[in-house]
C-alpha positions in Angstrom: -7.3 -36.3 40.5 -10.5 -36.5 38.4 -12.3 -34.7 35.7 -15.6 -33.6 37.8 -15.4 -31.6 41.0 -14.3 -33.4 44.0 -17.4 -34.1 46.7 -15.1 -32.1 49.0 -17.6 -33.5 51.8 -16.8 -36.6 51.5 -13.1 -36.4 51.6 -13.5 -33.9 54.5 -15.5 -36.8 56.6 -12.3 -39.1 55.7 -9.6 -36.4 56.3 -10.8 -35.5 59.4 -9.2 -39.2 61.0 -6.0 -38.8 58.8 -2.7 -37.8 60.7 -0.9 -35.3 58.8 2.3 -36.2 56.6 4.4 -33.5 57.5 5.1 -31.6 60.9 5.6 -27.6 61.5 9.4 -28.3 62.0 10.1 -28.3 58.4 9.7 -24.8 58.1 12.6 -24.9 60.1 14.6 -27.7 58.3 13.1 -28.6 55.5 13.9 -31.8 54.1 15.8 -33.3 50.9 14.1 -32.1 47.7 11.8 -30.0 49.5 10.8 -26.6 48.0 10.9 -23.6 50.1 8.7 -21.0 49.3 8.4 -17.5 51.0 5.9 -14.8 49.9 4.8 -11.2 50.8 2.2 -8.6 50.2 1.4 -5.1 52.0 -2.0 -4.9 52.4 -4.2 -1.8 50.7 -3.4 1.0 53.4 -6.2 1.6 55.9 -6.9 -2.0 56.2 -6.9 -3.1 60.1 -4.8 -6.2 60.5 -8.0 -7.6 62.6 -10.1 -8.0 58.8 -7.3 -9.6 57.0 -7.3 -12.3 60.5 -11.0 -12.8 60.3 -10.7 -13.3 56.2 -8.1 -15.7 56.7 -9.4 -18.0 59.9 -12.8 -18.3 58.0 -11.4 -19.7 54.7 -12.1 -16.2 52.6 -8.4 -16.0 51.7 -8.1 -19.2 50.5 -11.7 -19.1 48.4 -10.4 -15.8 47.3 -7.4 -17.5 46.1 -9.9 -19.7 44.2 -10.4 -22.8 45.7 -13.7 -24.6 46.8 -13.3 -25.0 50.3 -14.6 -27.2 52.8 -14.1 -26.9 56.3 -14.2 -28.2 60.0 -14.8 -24.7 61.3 -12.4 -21.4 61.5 -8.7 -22.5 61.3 -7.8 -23.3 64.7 -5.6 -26.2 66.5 -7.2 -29.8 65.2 -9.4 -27.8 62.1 -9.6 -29.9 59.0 -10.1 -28.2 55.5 -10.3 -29.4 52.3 -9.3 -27.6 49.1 -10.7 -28.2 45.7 -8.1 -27.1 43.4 -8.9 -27.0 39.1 -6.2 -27.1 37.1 -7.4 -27.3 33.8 -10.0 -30.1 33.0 -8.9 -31.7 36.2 -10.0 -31.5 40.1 -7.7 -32.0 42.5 -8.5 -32.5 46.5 -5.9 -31.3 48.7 -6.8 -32.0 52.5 -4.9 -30.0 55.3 -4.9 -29.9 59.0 -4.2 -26.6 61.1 -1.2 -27.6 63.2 -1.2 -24.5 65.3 -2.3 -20.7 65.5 -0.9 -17.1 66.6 -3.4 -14.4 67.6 -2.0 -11.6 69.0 -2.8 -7.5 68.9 0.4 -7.5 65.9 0.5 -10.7 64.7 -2.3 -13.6 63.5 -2.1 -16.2 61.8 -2.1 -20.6 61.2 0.3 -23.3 59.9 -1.3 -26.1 58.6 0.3 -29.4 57.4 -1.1 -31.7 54.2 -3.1 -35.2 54.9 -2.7 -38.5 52.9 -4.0 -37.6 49.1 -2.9 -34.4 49.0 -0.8 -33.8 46.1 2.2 -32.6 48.2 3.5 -33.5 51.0 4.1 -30.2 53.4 3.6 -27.7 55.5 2.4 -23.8 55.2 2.1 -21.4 57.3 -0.2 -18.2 57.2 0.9 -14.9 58.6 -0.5 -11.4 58.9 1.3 -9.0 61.3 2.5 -5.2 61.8 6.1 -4.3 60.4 7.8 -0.9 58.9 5.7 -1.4 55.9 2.3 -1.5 57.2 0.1 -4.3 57.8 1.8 -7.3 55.6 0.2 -11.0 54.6 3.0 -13.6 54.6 3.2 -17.1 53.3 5.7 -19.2 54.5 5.8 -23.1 53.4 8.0 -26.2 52.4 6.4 -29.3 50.2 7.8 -31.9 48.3 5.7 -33.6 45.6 3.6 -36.6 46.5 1.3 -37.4 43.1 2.8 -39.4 40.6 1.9 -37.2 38.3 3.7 -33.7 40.2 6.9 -35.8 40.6 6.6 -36.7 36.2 5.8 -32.8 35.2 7.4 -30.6 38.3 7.6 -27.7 36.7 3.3 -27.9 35.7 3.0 -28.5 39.8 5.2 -25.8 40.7 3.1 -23.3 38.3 -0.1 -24.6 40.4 1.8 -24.0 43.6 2.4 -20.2 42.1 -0.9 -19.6 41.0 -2.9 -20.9 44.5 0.2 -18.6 46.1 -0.2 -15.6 44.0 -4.1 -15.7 44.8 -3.4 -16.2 48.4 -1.4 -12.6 48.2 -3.7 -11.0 46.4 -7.1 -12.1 48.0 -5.2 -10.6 51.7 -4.2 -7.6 49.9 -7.4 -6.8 48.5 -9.6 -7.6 51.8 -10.9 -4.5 52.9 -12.1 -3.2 56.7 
């Protein structure tokens, strides 16, 4: 946490040595005082599942979402990202690693888990695929809090966690091509 924007740089050139705190089997069992969170938007009709894919393995989703972003590469096995995250007057860094990835004609998609000094500890997973409604953007993840200050006020991280979700749903939704 601190009041001027994170060098997202530099804790990308730390992050990338890190070994995540969580694994993709807690989507599965999640554990004690974990928060499970599942999400859902149909896309705008007409868009190709391929675009939302392409916004989401090059970071748009997530900068749509409104976080400063800075990356290994496209989100594949091994990538490293960082997330610059405001809340307030405050910057928060929030380094992940992409676990694994889905590309498929009906389904894409990533799960990535959080590094040391993220705020949480967890796991999220990324999903856009073909169903009865159309082409639908799916979040599914499981964190615990890890800052001090998240486990004091749990109810002010859980409205972050909502708003970086809700802008994850709505930059997919709103991709168009």
């Amino acid at each position: 946490m601190q009041l001027t924007r994170p060098d997202l740089a530099r804790v990308l050139a730390r992050a990338v040595t890190e070994r995540p705190k969580a694994e993709a089997g807690w989507l599965d069992a999640p554990p004690p005082r974990a928060r499970v969170l599942r999400e859902r938007v149909v896309v705008r009709p007409g868009t190709e599942l391929a675009a939302v894919a392409d916004a989401l393995f090059t970071w748009r989703v997530h900068r749509g979402a409104g976080l400063a972003i800075a990356p290994t590469g496209p989100a594949e096995p091994g990538a490293t990202v960082v997330q610059g995250v405001q809340v307030g007057p405050l910057w928060f860094a929030a380094p992940c690693r992409v676990l694994d990835v889905v590309r498929g004609p009906d389904e894409a998609g990533f799960t990535y888990a959080t590094l040391p000094r993220h705020p949480e500890t967890g796991v999220e997973r990324f999903r856009v695929r073909r169903d009865g409604d159309g082409v639908v953007f799916e979040i599914h993840a499981v964190a615990r809090h890890d800052f001090w200050g998240s486990r004091i006020l749990p109810w002010a991280a859980r409205g972050v966690q909502d708003r970086v979700t809700r802008g994850y749903l709505r930059a997919a939704r709103d991709v168009t091509g």
